[in-house]
C-alpha positions in Angstrom: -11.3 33.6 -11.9 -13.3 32.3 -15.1 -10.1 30.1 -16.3 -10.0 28.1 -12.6 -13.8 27.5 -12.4 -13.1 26.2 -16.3 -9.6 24.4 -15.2 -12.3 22.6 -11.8 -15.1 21.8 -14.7 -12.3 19.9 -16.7 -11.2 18.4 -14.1 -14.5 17.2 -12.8 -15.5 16.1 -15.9 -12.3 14.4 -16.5 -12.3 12.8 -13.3 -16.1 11.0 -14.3 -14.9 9.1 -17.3 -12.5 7.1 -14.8 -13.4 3.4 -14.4 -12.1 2.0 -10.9 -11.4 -1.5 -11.2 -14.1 -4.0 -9.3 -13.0 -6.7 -6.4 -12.4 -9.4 -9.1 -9.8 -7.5 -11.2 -7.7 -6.2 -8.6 -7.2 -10.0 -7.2 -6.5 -10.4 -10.6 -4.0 -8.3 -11.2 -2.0 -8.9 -7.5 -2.3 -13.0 -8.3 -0.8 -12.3 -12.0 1.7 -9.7 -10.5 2.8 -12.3 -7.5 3.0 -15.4 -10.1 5.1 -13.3 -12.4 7.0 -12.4 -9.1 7.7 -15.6 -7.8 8.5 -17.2 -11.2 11.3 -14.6 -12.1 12.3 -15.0 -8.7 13.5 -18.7 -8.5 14.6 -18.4 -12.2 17.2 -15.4 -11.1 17.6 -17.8 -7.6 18.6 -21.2 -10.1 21.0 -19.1 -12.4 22.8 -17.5 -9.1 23.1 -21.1 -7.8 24.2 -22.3 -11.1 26.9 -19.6 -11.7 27.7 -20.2 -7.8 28.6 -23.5 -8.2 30.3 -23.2 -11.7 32.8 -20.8 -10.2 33.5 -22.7 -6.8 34.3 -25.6 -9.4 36.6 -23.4 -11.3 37.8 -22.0 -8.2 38.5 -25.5 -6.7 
């Protein structure tokens, strides 16, 4: 019994030192994330039209 009141005290204690993030650094983070996103995106979307177009010419 002594071991899980220690192992709930750790945990407690552990769980206190955690900083949460605020408002501003979330929006932060999903803006930054979405950019990256969107960027990597239209560069995968350009290559695939690239190598589309490259192979109907070959093709043709």
């Amino acid at each position: 019994m002594n071991k899980l009141k220690t192992y709930y005290k750790n945990a407690k204690d552990e769980l206190l030192k955690v900083i949460f993030p605020i408002k501003e650094q979330i929006r932060s983070a999903y803006l930054s994330v979405f950019v990256v996103v969107t960027v990597i995106s239209l560069f995968l979307a350009l290559i695939d039209a690239i190598m589309s177009l490259s192979l109907s010419a070959v093709m043709n």
